[in-house]
Every structure is written in C-alpha cells, then in structure tokens.
C-alpha positions in Angstrom: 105.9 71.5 85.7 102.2 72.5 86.7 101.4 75.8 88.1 100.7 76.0 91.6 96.8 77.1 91.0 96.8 73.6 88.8 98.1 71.8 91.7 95.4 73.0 94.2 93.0 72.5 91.6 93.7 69.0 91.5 94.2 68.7 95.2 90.8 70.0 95.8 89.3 67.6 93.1 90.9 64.6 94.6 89.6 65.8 98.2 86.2 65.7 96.5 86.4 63.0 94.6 88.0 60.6 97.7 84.6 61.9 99.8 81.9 61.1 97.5 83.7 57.7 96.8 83.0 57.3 100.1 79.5 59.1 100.7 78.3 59.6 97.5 75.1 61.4 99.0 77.2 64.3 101.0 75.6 67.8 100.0 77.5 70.3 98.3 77.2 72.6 101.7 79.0 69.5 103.7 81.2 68.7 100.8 82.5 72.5 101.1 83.1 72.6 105.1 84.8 69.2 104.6 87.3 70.2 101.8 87.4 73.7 103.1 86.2 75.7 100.7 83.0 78.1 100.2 79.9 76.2 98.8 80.4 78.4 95.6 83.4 76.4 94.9 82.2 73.3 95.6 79.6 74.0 92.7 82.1 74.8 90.4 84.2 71.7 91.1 81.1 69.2 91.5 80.5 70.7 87.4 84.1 70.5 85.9 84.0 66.5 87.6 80.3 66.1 85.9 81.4 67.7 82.6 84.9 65.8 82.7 82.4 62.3 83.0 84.3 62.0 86.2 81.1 62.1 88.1 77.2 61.6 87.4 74.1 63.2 89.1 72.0 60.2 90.7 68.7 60.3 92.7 68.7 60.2 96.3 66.3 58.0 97.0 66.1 58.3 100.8 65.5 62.2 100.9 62.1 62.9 101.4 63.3 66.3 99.6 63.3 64.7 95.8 65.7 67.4 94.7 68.5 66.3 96.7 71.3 64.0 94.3 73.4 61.6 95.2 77.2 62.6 93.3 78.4 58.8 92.0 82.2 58.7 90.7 82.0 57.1 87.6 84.3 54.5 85.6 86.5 56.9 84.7 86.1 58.9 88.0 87.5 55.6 89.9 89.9 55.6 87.2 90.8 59.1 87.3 90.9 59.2 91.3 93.6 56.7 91.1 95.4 58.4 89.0 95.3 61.5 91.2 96.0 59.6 94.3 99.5 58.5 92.4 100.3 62.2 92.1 99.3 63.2 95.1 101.4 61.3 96.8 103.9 61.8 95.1 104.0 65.7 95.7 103.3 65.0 99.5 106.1 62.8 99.9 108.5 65.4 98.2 107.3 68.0 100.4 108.1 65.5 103.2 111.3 65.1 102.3 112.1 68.6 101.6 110.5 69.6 104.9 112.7 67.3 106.7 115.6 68.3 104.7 114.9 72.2 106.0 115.0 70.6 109.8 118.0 68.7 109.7 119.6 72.0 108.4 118.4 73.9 111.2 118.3 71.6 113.6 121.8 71.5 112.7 122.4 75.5 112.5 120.8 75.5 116.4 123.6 73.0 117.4 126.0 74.7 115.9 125.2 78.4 117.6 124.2 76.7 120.6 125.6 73.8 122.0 129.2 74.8 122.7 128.9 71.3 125.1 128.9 69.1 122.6 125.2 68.0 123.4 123.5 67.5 120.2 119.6 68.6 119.9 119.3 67.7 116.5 119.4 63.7 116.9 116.3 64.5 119.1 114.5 66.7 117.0 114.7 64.2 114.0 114.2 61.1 116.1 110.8 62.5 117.2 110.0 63.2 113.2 111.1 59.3 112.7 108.7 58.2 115.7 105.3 59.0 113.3 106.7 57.8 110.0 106.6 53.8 110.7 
C-alpha cells in the first residue's frame, strides 16, 4: 500500500500533468495557483516530470520574452498520465464509496435517536447524494 505522502505526490503530478496536456505553455506561477501549491513546488514537480522523461522543455514561440518554455508531456508522459488517471480514479471512487458508507451510518444513527415517528431522514439524505452521481 503507498504512503499517504506518495499518494499526494502522485495526485499533484497528475494535476500537473492533466494541465499542461491541456495548456502546455501555462507558467510555473499559474501552474502553482491552479494545483494549489507554492511556485517552489511547482519547480520541483515540473523537474522530477522532466527527469522522469515525462515531460520536455520546449520554446514558446509567441512570448516576446524568449525565456519563457512551453512544458510538452511526452510519449511516455501521455503514457504515464493515463496510467495515473486509472489510479486516480480508482482511489477517488473508494473514497466515494467509503464516504457514503460513513453517511448511511449516520444518517441512520440520526433516525435512530431522533425520529421516534417513524419518519425516516436518511432516504432523504442519500437520495440527494444519488441525484449528482448519474
């Protein structure tokens, strides 16, 4: 089982890795405020990606600023961000379910202390969790 600092390591490089697949020209100080971490960071990540060949410096042409790169996922960053996706998924959807889990318990604990009536709050809680998931 990974750690949970691996885990938010590899959250935060598929965060990354998703943007500049989508904007490869994104700075590192708007990569940073769009992951959510300090621009440091985003330096550190933007080298493990470029020393793991999961990403490659490229010229931004368009800039008149000549120094500004463009951060292009390569083969195996495509590759790799796939891969990632799979497990990130996964891991959300197990926190989903465990999440719901945890409500139906206490949605079920409140009906239990509360609803002498026989009215049911529960059914109501979980039917507004079910509204969002289709």
């Amino acid at each position: 089982m990974s750690s949970k600092r691996t885990k938010l390591q590899e959250d935060t490089h598929f965060r990354v890795l998703r943007l500049l697949q989508e904007n490869p020209e994104m700075s590192q100080r708007e990569l940073a405020e769009a992951v959510g971490v300090s621009v440091g960071g985003i330096h550190y990540v933007l080298n493990a990606l470029i020393d793991k060949g999961l990403v490659k410096l490229g010229n931004f042409t368009a800039a008149e600023d000549k120094r500004r790169y463009a951060y292009v996922l390569t083969a195996k960053g495509i590759s790799e961000k796939a891969a990632i996706t799979r497990r990130f998924l996964l891991r959300k959807m197990e926190e989903f379910e465990a999440l719901r889990a945890e409500i139906e318990a206490l949605s079920a604990e409140i009906d239990d202390d509360a609803a002498p009536s026989g009215t049911s709050h529960r059914v109501c809680v979980i039917g507004r969790l079910g509204q969002g998931m289709s």
